[in-house]
Every structure is written in C-alpha cells, then in structure tokens.
N, C-alpha and C positions, 0 to 999 in steps of 0.2 A: 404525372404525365411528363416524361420527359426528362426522368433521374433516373441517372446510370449508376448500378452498382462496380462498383472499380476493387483490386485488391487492395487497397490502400484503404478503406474502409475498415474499420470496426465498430460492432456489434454487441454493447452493456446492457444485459439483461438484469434489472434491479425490483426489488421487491422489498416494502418496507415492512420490519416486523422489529419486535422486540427483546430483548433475549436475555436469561437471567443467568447470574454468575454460574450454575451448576449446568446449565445447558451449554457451555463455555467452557468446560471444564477441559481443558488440554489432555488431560491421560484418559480421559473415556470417551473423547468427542474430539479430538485434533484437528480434524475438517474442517470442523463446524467454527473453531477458532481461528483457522485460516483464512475461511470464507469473513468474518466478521473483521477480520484484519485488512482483507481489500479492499472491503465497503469501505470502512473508515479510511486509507489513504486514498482511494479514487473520489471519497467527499471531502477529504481536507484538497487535494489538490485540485479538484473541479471549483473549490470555492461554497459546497453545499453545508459544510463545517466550516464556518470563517476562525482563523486561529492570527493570534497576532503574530508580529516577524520573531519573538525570541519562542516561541511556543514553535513555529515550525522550523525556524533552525533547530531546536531540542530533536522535533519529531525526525528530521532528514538525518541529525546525526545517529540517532538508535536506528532507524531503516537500514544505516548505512553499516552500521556494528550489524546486525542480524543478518544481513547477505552476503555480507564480505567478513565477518570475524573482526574480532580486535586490530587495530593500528599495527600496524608492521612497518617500521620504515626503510626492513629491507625491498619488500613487495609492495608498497603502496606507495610507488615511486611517481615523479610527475611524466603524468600522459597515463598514468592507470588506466582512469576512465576510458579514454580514447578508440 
C-alpha cells in the first residue's frame, strides 16, 4: 500500500536451477549460455557470488575484452566510458 511503480524501476526475474556443461554448450544452445552468463555477473556483482578483489578485477577485465574487443589505444582513449 502505498508503492509507486516509477520508470526508473527494474524488474529480475531469477530462478535457481543447475546446468551441465552440455546443456551450456555454445554452438547448439548459445542462449542458454547467455542467459547463464548474466545470472553469474548480476550474482557476482549483487554480492550473491562473493568473489575476492583480484578474482573480480580478472572478472571486469574479460567483461570488458567480450563487449568492447581487445585494447586499442587508438579507440579506448580517456573518457571512452563516458
């Protein structure tokens, strides 16, 4: 009573299940390792995976190679992010 849904709001629907390397398998299920790839950073960075600080600097720097490609230092100049 008395909560307002606002846009700023979002909505994690999660469901705990287990999954074996073949059901994972990238060339016949690529989804399904997608999906298994957000759970794991939305639980490492929620804190539901507690990981130590050199294990998630490893983890932020391959995040960071898989969405943006290899180092460039003509294009991954300062203020990239920004």
């Amino acid at each position: 009573m008395g909560h307002r849904i606002t846009d700023s709001m979002v909505l994690v629907l999660r469901k705990k299940f287990h999954v074996t390397d073949s059901l994972v398998n990238h060339r016949e299920n690529p989804s399904m390792l997608h999906f298994v790839y957000l759970d794991a950073k939305h639980s490492v960075i929620k804190g539901v995976l507690p990981v130590d600080f050199d294990s998630a600097v490893q983890l932020a720097a391959l995040q960071l190679q898989a969405e943006f490609g290899n180092y460039d230092p003509l294009q991954h100049v300062a203020g990239f992010f920004t």
